[in-house]
PQR file with spaces between the fields and no chain letter, atoms N, CA, C, O and H, PARSE charges and radii, in Angstrom:
ATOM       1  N    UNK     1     227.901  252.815  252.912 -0.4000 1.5000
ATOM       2  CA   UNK     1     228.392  254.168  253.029 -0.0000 2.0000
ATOM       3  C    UNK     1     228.370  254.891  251.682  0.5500 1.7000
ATOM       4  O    UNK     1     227.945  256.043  251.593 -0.5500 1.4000
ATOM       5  N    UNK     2     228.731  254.352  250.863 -0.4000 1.5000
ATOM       6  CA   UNK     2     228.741  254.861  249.113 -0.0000 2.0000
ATOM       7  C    UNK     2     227.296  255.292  248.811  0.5500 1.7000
ATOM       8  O    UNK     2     227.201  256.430  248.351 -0.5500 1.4000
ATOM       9  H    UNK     2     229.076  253.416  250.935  0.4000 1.0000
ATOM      10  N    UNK     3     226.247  254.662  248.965 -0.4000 1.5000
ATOM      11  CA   UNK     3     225.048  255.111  248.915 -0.0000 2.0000
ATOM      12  C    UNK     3     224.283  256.761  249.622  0.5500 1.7000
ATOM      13  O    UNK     3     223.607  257.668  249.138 -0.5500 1.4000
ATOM      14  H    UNK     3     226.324  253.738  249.339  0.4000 1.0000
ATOM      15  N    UNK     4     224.994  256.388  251.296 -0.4000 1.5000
ATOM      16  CA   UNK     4     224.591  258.054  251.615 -0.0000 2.0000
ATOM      17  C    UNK     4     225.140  258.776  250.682  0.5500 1.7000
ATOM      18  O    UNK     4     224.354  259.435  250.002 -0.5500 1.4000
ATOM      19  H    UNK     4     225.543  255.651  251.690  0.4000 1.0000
ATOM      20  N    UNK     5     226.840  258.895  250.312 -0.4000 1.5000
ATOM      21  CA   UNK     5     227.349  259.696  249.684 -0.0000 2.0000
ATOM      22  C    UNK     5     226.804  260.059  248.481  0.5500 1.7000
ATOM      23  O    UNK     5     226.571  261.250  248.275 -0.5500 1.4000
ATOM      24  H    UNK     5     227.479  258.359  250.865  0.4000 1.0000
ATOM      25  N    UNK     6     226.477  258.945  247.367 -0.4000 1.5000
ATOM      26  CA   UNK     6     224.936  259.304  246.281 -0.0000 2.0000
ATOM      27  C    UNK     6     223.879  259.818  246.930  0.5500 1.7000
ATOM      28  O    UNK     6     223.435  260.479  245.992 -0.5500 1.4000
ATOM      29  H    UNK     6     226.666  257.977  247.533  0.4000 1.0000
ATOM      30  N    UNK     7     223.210  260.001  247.724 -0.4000 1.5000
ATOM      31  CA   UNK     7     222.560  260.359  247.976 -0.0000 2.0000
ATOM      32  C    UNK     7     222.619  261.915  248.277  0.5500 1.7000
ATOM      33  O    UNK     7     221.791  262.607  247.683 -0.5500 1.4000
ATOM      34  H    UNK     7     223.571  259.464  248.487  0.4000 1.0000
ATOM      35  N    UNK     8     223.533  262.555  249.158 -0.4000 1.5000
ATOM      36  CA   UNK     8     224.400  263.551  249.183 -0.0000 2.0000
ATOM      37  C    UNK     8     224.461  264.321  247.985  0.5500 1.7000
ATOM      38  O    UNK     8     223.790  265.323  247.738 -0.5500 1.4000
ATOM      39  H    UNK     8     224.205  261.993  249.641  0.4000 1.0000
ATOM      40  N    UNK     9     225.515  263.649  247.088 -0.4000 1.5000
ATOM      41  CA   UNK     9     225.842  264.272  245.493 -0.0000 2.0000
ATOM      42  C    UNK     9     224.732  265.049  244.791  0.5500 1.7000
ATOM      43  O    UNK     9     224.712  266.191  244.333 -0.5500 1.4000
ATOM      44  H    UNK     9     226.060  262.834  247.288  0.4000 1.0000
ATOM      45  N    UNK    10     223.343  263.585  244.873 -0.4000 1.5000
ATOM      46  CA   UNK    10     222.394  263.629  244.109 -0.0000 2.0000
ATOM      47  C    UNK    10     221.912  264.775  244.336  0.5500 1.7000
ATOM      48  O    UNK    10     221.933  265.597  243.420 -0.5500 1.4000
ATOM      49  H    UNK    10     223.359  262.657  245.245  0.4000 1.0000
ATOM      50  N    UNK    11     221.339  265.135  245.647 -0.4000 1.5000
ATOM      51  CA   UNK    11     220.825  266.525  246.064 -0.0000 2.0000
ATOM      52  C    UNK    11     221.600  267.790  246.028  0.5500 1.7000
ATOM      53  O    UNK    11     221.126  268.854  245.630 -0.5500 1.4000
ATOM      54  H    UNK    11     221.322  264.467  246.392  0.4000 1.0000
ATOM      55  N    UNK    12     223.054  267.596  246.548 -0.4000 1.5000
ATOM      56  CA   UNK    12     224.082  268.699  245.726 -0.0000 2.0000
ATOM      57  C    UNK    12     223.491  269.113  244.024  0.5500 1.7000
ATOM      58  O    UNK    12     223.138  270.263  243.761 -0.5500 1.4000
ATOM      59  H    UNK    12     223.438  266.731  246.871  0.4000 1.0000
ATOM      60  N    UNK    13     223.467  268.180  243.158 -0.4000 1.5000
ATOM      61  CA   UNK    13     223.753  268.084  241.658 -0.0000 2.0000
ATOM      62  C    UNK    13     222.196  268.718  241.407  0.5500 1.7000
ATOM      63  O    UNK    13     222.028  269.440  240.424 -0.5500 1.4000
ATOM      64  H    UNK    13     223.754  267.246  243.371  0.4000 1.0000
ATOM      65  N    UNK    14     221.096  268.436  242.296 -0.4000 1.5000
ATOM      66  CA   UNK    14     219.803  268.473  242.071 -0.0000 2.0000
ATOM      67  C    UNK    14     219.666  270.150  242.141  0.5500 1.7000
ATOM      68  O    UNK    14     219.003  270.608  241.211 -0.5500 1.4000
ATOM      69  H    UNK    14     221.233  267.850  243.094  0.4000 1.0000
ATOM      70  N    UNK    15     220.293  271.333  243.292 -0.4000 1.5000
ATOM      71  CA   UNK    15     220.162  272.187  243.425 -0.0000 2.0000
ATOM      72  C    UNK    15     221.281  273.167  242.704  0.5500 1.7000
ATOM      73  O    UNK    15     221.251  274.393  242.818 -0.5500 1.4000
ATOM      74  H    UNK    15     220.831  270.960  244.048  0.4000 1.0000
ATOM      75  N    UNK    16     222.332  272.396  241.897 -0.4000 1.5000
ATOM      76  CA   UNK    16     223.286  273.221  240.883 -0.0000 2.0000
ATOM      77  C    UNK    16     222.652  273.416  240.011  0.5500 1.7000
ATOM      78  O    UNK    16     222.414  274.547  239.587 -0.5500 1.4000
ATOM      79  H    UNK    16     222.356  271.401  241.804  0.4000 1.0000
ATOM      80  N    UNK    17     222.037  271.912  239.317 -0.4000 1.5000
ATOM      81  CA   UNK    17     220.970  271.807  238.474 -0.0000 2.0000
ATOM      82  C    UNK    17     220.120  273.409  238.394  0.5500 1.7000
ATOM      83  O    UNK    17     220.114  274.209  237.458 -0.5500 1.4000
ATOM      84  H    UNK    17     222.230  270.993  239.661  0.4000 1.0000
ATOM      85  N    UNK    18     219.682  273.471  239.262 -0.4000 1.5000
ATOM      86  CA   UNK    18     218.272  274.493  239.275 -0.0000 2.0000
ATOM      87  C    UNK    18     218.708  275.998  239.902  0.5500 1.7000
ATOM      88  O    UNK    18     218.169  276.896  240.548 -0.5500 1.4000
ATOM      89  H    UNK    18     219.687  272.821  240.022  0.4000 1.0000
ATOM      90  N    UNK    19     219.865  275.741  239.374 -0.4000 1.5000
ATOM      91  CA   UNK    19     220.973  277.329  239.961 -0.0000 2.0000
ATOM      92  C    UNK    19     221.210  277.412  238.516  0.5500 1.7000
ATOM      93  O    UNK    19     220.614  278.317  237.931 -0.5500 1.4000
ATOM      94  H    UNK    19     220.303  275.012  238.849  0.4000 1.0000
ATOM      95  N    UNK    20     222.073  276.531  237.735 -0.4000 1.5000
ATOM      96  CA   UNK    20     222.423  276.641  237.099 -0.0000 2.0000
ATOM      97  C    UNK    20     221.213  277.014  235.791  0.5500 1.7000
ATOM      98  O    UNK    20     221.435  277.970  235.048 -0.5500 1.4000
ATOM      99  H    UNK    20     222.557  275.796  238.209  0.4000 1.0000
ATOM     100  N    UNK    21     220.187  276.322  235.648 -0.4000 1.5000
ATOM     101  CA   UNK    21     218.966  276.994  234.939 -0.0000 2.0000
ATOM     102  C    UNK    21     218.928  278.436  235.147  0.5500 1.7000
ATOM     103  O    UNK    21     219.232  279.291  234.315 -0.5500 1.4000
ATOM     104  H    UNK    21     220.006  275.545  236.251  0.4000 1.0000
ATOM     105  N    UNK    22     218.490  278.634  236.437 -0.4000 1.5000
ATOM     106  CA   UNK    22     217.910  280.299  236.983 -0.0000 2.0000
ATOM     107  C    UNK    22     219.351  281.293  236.066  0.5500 1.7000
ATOM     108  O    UNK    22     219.170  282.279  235.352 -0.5500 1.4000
ATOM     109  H    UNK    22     218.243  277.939  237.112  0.4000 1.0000
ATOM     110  N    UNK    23     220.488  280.741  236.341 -0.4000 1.5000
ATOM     111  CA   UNK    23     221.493  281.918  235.880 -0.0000 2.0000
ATOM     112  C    UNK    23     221.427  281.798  234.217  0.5500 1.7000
ATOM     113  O    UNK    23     221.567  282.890  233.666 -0.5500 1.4000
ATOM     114  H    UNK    23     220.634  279.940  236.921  0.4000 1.0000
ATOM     115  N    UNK    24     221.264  280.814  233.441 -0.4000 1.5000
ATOM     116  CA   UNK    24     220.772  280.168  231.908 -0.0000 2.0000
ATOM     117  C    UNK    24     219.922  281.318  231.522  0.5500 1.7000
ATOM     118  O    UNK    24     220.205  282.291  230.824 -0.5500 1.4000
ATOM     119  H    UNK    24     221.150  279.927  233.889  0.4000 1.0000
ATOM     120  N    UNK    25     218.657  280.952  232.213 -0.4000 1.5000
ATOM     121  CA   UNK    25     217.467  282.041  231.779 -0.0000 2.0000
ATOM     122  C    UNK    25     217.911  283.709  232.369  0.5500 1.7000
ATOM     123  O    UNK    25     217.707  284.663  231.617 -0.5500 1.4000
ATOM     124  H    UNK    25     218.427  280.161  232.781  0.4000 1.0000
ATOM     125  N    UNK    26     218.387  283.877  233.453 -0.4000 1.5000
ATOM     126  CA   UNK    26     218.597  284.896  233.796 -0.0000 2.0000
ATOM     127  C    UNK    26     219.362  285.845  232.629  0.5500 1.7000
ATOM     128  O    UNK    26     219.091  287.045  232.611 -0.5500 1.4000
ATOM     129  H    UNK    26     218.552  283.103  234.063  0.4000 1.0000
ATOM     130  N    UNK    27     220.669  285.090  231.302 -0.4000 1.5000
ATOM     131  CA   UNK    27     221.713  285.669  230.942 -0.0000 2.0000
ATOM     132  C    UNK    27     221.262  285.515  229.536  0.5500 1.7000
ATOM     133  O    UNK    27     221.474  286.374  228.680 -0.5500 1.4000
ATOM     134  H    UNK    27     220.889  284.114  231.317  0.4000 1.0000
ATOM     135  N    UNK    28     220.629  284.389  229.318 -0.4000 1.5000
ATOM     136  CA   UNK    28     220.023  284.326  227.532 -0.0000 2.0000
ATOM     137  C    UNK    28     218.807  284.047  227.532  0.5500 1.7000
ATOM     138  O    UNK    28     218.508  283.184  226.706 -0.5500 1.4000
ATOM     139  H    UNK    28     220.457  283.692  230.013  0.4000 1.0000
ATOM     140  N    UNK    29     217.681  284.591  228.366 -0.4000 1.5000
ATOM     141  CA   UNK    29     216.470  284.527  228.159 -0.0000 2.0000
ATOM     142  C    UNK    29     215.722  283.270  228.122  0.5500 1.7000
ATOM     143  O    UNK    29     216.260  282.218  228.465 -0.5500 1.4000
ATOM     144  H    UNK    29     217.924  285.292  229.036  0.4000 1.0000
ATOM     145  N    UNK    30     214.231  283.340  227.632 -0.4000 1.5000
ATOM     146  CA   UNK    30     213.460  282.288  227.801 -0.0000 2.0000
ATOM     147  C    UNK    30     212.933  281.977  226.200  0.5500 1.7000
ATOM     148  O    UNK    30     211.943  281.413  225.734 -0.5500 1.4000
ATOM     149  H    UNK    30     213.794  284.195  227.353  0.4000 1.0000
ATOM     150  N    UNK    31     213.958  282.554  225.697 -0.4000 1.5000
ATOM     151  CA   UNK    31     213.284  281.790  223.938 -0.0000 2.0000
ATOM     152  C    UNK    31     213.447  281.060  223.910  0.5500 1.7000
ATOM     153  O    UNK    31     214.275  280.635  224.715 -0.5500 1.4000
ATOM     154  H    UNK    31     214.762  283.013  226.075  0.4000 1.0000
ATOM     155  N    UNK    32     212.855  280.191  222.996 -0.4000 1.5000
ATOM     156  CA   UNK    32     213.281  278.583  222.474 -0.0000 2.0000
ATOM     157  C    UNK    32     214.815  277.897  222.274  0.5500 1.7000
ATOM     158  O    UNK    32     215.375  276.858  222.623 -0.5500 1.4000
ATOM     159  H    UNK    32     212.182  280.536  222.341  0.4000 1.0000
ATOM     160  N    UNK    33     215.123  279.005  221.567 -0.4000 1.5000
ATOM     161  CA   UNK    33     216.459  278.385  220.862 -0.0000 2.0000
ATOM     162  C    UNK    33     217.295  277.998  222.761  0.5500 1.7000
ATOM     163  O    UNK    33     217.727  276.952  223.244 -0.5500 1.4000
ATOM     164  H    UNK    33     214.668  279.849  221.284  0.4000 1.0000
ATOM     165  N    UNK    34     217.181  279.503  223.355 -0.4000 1.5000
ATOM     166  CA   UNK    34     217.883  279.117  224.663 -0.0000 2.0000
ATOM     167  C    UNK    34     217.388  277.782  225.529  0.5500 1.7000
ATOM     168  O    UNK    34     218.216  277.080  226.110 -0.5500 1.4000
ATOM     169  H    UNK    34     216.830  280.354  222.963  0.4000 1.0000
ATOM     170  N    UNK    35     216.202  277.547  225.556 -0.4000 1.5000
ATOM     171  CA   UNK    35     215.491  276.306  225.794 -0.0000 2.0000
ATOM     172  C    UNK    35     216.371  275.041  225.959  0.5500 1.7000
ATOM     173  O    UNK    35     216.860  274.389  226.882 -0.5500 1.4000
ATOM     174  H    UNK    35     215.530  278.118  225.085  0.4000 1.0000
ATOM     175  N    UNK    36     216.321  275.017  224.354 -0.4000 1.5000
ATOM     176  CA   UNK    36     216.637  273.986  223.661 -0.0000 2.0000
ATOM     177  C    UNK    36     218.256  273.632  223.869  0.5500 1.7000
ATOM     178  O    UNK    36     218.735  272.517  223.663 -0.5500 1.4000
ATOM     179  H    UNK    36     215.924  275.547  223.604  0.4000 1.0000
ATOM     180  N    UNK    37     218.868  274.591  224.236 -0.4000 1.5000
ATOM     181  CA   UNK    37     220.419  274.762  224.395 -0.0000 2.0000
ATOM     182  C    UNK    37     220.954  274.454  225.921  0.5500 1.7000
ATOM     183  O    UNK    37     222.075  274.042  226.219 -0.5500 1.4000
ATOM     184  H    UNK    37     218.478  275.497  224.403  0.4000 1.0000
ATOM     185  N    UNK    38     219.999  274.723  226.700 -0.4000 1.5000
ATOM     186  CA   UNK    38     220.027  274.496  228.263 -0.0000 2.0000
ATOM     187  C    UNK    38     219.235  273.138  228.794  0.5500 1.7000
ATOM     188  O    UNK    38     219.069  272.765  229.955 -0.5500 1.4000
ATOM     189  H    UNK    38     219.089  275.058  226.458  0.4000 1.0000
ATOM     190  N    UNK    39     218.850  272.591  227.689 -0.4000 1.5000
ATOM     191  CA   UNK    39     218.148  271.037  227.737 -0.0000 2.0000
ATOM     192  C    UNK    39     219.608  270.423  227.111  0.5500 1.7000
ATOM     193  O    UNK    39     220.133  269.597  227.858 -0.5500 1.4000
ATOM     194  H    UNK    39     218.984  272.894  226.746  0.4000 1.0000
ATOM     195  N    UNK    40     220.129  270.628  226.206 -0.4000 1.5000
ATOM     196  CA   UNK    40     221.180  269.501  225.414 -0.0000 2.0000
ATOM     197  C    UNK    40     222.645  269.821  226.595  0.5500 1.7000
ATOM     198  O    UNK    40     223.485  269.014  226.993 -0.5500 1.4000
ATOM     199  H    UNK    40     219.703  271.299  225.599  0.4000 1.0000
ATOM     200  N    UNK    41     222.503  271.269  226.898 -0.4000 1.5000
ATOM     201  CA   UNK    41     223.894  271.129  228.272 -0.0000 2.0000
ATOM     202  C    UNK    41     223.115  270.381  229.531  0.5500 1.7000
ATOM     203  O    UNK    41     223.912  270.028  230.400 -0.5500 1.4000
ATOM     204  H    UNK    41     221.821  271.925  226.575  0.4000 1.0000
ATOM     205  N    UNK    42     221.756  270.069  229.811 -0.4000 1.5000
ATOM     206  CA   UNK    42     221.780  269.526  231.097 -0.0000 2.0000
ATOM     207  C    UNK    42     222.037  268.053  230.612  0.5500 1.7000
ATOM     208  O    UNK    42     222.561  267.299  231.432 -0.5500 1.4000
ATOM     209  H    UNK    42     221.108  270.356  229.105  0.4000 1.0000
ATOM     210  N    UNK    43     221.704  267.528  229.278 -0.4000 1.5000
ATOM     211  CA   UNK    43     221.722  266.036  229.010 -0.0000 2.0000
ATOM     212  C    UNK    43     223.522  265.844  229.046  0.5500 1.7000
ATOM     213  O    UNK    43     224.034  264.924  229.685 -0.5500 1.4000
ATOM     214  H    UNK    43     221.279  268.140  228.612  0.4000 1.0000
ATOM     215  N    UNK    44     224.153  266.617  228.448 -0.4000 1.5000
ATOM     216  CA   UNK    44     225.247  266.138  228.508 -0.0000 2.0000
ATOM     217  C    UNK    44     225.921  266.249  229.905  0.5500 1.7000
ATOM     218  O    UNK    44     226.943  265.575  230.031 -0.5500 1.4000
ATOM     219  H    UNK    44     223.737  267.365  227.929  0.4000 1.0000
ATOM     220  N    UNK    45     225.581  266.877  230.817 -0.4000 1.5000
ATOM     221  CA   UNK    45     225.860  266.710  232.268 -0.0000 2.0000
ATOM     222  C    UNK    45     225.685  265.948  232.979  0.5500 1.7000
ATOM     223  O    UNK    45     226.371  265.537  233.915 -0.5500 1.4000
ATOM     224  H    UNK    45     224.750  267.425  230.714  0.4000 1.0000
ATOM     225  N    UNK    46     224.199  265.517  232.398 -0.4000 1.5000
ATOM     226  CA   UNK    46     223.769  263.935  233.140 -0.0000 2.0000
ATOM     227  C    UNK    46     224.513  262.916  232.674  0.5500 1.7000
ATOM     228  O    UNK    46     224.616  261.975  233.461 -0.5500 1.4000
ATOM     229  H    UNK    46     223.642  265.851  231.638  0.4000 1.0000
ATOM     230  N    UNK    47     225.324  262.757  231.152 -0.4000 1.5000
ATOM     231  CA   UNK    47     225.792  261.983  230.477 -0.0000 2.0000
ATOM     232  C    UNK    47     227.323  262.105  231.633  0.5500 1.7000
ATOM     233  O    UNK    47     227.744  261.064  232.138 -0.5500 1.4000
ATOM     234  H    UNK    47     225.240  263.521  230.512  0.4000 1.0000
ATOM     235  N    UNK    48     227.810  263.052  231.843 -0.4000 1.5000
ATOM     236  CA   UNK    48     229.162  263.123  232.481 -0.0000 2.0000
ATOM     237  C    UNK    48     228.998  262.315  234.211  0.5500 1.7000
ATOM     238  O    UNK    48     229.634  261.408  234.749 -0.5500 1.4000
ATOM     239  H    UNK    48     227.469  263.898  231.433  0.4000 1.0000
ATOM     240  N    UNK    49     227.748  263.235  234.699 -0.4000 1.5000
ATOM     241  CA   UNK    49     227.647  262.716  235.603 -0.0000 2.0000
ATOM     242  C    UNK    49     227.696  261.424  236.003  0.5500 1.7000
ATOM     243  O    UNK    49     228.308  261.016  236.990 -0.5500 1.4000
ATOM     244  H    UNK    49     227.232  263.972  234.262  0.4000 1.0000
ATOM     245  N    UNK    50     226.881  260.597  235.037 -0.4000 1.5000
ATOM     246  CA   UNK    50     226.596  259.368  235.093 -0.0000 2.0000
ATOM     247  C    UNK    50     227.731  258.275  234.707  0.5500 1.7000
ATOM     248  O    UNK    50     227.612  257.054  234.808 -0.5500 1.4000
ATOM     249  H    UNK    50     226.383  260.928  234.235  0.4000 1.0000
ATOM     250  N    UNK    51     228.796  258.955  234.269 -0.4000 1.5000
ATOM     251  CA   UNK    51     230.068  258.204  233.849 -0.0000 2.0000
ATOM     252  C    UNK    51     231.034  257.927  234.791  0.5500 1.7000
ATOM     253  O    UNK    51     231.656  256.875  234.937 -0.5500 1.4000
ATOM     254  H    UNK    51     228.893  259.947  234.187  0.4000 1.0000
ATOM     255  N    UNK    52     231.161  259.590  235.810 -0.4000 1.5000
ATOM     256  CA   UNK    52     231.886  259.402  236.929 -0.0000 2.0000
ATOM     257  C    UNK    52     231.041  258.725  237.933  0.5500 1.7000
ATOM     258  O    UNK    52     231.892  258.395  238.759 -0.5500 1.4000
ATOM     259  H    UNK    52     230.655  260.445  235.691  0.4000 1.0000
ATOM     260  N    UNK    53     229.762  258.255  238.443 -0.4000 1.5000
ATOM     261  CA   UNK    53     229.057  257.377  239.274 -0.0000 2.0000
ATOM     262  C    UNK    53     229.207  255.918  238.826  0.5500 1.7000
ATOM     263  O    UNK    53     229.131  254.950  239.583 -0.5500 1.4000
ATOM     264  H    UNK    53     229.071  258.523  237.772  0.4000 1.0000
ATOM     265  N    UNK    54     229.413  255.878  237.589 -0.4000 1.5000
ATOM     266  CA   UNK    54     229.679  254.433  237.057 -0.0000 2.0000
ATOM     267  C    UNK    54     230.756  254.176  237.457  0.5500 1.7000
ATOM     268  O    UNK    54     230.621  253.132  238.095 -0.5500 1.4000
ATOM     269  H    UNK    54     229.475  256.664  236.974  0.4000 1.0000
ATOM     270  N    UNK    55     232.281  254.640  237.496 -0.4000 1.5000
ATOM     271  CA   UNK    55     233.651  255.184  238.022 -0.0000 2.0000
ATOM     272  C    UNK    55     233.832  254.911  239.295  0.5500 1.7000
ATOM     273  O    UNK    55     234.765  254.252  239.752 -0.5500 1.4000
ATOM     274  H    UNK    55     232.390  255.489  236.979  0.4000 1.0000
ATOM     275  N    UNK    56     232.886  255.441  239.939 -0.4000 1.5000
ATOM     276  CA   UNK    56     232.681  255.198  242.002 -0.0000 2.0000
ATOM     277  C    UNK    56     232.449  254.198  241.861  0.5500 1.7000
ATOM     278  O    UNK    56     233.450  253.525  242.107 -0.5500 1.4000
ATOM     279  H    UNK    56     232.128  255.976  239.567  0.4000 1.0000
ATOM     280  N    UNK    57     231.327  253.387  241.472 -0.4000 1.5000
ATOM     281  CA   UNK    57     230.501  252.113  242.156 -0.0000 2.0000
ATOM     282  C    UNK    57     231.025  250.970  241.082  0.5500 1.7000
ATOM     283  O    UNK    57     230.913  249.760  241.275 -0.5500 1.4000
ATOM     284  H    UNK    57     230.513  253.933  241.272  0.4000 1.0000
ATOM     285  N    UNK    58     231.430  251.386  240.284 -0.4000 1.5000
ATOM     286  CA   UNK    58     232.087  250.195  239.415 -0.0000 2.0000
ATOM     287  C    UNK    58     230.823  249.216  239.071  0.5500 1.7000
ATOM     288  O    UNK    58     230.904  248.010  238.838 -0.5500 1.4000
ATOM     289  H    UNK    58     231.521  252.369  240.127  0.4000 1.0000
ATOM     290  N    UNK    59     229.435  250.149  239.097 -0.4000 1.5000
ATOM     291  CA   UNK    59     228.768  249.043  238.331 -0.0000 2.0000
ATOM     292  C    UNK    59     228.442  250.206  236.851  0.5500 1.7000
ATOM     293  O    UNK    59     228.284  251.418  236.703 -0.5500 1.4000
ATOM     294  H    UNK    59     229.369  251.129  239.287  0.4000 1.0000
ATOM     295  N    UNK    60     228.464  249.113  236.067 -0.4000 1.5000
ATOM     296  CA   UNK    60     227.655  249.706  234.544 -0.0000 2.0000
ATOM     297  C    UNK    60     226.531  250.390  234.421  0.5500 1.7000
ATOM     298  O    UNK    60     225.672  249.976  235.199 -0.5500 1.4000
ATOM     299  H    UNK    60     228.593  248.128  236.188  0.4000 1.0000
ATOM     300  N    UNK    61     226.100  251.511  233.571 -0.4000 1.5000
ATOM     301  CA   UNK    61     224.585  251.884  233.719 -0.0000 2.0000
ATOM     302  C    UNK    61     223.861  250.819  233.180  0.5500 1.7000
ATOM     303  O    UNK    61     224.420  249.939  232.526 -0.5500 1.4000
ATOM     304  H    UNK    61     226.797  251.847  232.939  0.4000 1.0000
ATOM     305  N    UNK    62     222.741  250.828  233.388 -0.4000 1.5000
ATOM     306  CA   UNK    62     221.860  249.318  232.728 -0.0000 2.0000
ATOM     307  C    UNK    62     220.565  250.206  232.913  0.5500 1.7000
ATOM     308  O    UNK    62     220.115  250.916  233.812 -0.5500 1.4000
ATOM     309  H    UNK    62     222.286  251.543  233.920  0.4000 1.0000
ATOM     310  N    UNK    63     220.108  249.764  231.407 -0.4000 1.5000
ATOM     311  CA   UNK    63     218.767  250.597  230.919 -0.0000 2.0000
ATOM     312  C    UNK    63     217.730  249.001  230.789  0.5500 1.7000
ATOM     313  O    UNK    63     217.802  247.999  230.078 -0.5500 1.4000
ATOM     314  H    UNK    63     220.474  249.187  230.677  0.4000 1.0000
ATOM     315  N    UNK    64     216.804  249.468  231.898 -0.4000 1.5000
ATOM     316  CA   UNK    64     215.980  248.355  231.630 -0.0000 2.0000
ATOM     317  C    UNK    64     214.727  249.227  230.434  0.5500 1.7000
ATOM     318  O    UNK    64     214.711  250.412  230.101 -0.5500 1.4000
ATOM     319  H    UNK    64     216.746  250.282  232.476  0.4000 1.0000
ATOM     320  N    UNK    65     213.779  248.079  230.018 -0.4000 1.5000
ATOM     321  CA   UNK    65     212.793  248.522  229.400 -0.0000 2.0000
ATOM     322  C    UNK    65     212.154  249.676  230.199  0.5500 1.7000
ATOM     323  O    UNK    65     212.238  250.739  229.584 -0.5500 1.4000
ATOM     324  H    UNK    65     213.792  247.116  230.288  0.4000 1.0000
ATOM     325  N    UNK    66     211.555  249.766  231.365 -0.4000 1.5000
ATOM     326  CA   UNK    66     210.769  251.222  231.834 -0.0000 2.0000
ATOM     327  C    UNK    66     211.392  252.093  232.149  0.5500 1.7000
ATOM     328  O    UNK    66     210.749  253.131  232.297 -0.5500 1.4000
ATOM     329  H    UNK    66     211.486  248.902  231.864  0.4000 1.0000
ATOM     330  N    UNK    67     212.939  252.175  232.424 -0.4000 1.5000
ATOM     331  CA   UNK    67     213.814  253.227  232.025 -0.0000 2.0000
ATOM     332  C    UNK    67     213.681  253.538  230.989  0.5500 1.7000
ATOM     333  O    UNK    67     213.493  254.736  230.779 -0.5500 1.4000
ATOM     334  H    UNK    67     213.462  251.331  232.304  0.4000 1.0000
ATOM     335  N    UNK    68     213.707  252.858  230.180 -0.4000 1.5000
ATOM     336  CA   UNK    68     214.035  253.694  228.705 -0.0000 2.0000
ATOM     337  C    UNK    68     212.788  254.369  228.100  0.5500 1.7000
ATOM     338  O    UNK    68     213.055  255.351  227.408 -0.5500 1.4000
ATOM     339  H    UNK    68     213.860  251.885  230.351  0.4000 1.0000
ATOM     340  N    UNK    69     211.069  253.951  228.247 -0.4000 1.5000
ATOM     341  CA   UNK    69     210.271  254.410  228.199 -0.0000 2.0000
ATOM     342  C    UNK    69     210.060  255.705  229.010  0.5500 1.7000
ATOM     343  O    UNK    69     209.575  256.693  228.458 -0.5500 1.4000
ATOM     344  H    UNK    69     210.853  253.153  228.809  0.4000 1.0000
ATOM     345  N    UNK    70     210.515  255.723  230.680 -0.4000 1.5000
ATOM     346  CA   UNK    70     210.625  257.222  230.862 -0.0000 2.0000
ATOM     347  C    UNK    70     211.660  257.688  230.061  0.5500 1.7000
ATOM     348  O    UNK    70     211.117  258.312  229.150 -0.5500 1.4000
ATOM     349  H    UNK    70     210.909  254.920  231.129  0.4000 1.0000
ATOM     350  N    UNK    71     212.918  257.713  229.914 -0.4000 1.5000
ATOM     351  CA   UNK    71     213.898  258.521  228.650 -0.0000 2.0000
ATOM     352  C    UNK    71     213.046  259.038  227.960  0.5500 1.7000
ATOM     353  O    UNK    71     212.659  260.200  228.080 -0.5500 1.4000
ATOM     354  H    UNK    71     213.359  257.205  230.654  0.4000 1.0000
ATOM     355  N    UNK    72     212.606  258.123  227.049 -0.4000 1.5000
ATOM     356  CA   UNK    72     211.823  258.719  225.638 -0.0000 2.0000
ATOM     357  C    UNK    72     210.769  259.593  226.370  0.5500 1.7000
ATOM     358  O    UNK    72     210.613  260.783  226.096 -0.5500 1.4000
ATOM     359  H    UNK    72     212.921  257.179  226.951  0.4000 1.0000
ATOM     360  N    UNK    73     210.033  258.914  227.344 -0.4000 1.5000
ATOM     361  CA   UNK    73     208.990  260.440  227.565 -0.0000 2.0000
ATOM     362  C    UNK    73     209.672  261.998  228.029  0.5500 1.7000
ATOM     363  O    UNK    73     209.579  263.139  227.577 -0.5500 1.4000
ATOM     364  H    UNK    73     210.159  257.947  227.567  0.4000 1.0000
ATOM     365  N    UNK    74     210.352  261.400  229.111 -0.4000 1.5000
ATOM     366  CA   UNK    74     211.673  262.990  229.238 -0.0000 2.0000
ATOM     367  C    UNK    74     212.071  263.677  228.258  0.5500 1.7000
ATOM     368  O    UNK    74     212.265  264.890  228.192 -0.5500 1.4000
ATOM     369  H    UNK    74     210.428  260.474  229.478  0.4000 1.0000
ATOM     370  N    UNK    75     212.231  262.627  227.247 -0.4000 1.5000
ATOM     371  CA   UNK    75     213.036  263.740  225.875 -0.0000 2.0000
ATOM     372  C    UNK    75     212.093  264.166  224.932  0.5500 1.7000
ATOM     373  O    UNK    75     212.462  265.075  224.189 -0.5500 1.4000
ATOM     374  H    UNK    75     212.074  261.641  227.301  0.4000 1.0000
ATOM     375  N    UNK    76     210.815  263.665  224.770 -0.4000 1.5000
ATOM     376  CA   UNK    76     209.799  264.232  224.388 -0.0000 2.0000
ATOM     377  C    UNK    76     208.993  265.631  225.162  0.5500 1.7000
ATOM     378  O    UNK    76     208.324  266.507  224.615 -0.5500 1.4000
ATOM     379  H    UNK    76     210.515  262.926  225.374  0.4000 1.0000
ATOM     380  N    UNK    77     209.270  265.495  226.332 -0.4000 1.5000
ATOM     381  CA   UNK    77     208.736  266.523  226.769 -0.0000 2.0000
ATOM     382  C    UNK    77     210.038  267.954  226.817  0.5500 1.7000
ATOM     383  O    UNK    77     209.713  269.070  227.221 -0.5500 1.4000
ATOM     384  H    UNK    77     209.814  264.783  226.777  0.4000 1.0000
């Protein structure tokens, strides 16, 4: 049952996500600096997010090696 409910969240969080961009660019534009400022608030959201899912399921995050190779490509791009 915990799983539909992630599953649920995920797609909730997926379309705040991309609300929350549109109103970003909508209020401070599409320069860089705003870019760059609406990338470090979505990381730290994922960082929150991912603390209270650790919280629900009571398991730890665990970064295997090809996780962490996509990371680094995500944060490169």
């Amino acid at each position: 049952m915990i799983y539909y409910f992630l599953v649920i969240l995920s797609c909730i969080l997926t379309s705040c996500q991309m609300g929350f961009t549109k109103a970003y660019s909508a209020k401070y534009g599409d320069s860089m600096r705003a870019v760059y400022r609406n990338s470090v608030l979505s990381g730290l959201a994922f960082v929150i997010i991912m603390g209270v899912k650790d919280l629900i399921t009571r398991n730890p995050f665990e970064m295997t090696g090809f996780s962490f190779v996509i990371a680094i490509i995500f944060a490169l791009i």
